[in-house]
C-alpha positions, -999 to 999 in steps of 0.1 A, spaced: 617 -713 571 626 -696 539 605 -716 515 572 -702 534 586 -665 523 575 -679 487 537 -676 499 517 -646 507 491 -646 534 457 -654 525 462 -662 488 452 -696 468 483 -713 454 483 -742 432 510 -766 446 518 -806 450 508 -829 477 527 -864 481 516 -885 509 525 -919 512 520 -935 478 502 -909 460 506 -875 443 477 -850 439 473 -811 430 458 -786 459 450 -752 464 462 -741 501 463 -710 514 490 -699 539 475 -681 575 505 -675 597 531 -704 593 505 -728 586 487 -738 550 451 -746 552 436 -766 521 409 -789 515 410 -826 500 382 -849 486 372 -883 488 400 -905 469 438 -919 484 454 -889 490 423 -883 514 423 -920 527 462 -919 529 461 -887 552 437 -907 577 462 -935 580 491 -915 576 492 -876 587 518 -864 572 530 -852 535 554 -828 512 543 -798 496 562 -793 461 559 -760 446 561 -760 406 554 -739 379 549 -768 354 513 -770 343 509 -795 324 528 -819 356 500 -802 378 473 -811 353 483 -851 350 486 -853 388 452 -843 387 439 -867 359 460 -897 375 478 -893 336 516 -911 337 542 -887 351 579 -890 348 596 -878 376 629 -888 397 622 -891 439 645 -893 469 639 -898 505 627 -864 526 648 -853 553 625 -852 579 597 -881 577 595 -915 559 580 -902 525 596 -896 491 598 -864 475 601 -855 440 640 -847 431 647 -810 418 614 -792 435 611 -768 459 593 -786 490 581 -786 520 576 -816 549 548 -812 571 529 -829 596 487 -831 589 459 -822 611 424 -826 601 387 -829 602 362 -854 584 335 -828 573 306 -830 544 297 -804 520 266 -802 495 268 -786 460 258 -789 426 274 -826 423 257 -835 456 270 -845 490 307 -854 494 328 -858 520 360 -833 526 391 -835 544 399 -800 562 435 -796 566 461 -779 584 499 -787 572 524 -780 598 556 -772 582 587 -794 598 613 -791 575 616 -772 540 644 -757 510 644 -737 479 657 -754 451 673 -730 423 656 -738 388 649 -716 358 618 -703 366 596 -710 330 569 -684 323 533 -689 330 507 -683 305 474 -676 299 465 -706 281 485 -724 308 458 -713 333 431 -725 312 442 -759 306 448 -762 342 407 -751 348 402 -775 318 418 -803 340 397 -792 374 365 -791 355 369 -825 338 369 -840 376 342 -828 383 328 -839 352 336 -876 365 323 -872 397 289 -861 376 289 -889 353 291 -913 385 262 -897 401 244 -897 369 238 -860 372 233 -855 336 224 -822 335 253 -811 357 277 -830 332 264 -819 305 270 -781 318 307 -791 324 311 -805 290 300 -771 279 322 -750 303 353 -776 292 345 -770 256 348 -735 254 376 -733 280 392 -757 250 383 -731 221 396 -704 243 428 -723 248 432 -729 211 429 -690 208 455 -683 234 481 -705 208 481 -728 233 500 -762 221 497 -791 246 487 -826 240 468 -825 272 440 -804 260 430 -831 230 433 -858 261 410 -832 284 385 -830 255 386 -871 243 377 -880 281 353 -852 287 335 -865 253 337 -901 264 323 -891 299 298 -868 292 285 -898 264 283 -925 290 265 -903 308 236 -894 286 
């Protein structure tokens, strides 16, 4: 499968993950002709249980990667897959896959929380030609902006407000960092209003 070319062995890429209703940012790593990745608690992971299968979109659009991860409104155009009874988003390269996995439990900072370990089995995939838009530096931060601030909810529901009060911090300066960098999105205002609001609530 040509599409799998796109991914070198044993290195983190930042991709989409539809299952049945819902679309959600991963990291996954490719071992072989399989991708590996990791999911938490929420309805991609409780979709997957139901429903093992989904399409991995590759895209180099950060700011679609970083409202897929806040659950922001995205405009996009789907069509059916080829291979399973899932939509995929029209104009993306993709893959279909089937899902294997196991109901695990890890422990950090946040506390305990339960973890979906993956393995996609690619079934059917093509490359879709597209200019190909230059990634930046600030581009990279607002995406970390955008992981951080979910962990910052996940703190603020476990009123761990010492823990959210750190990722306040980490988002803040990843903010003045961006702002440095030129960078020009709406998204990082949004990041820091909810990150204020949440951190707040929290205290």
């Amino acid at each position: 499968m040509e599409v799998l070319d796109l991914f070198e062995e044993d290195k983190v890429y930042e991709v989409l993950l539809i299952t049945k209703s819902n679309i959600t940012p991963i990291g996954v790593v490719r071992k072989g002709n399989y991708f590996y990745f990791k999911l938490f608690e929420g309805k991609s992971f409780q979709e997957i249980k139901e429903y093992p299968f989904g399409i991995v979109h590759i895209t180099q659009d950060v700011e679609l990667l970083v409202k897929a991860a806040l659950n922001l409104p995205i405009n996009l155009e789907f069509e059916d897959a080829k291979k399973i009874p899932l939509r995929k988003i029209k104009k993306l390269s993709w893959i279909e896959g089937k899902i294997e996995f196991k109901e695990s439990e890890i422990e950090d900072e946040l506390g305990k929380s339960k973890v979906l370990k993956c393995k996609f089995i690619p079934l059917y995939g093509e490359i879709i030609s597209s200019i190909v838009k230059p990634i930046s530096r600030a581009d990279y931060i607002l995406l970390e902006m955008a992981v951080q601030l979910t962990r910052l909810f996940v703190a603020t529901r476990r009123h761990k407000v010492e823990v959210a009060q750190k990722l306040y911090s980490k988002i803040w300066q990843k903010y003045q960092e961006y702002k440095r960098l030129s960078g020009k999105s709406q998204l990082a205002e949004k990041i820091m209003g909810l990150a204020l609001i949440s951190v707040r609530w929290n205290s």
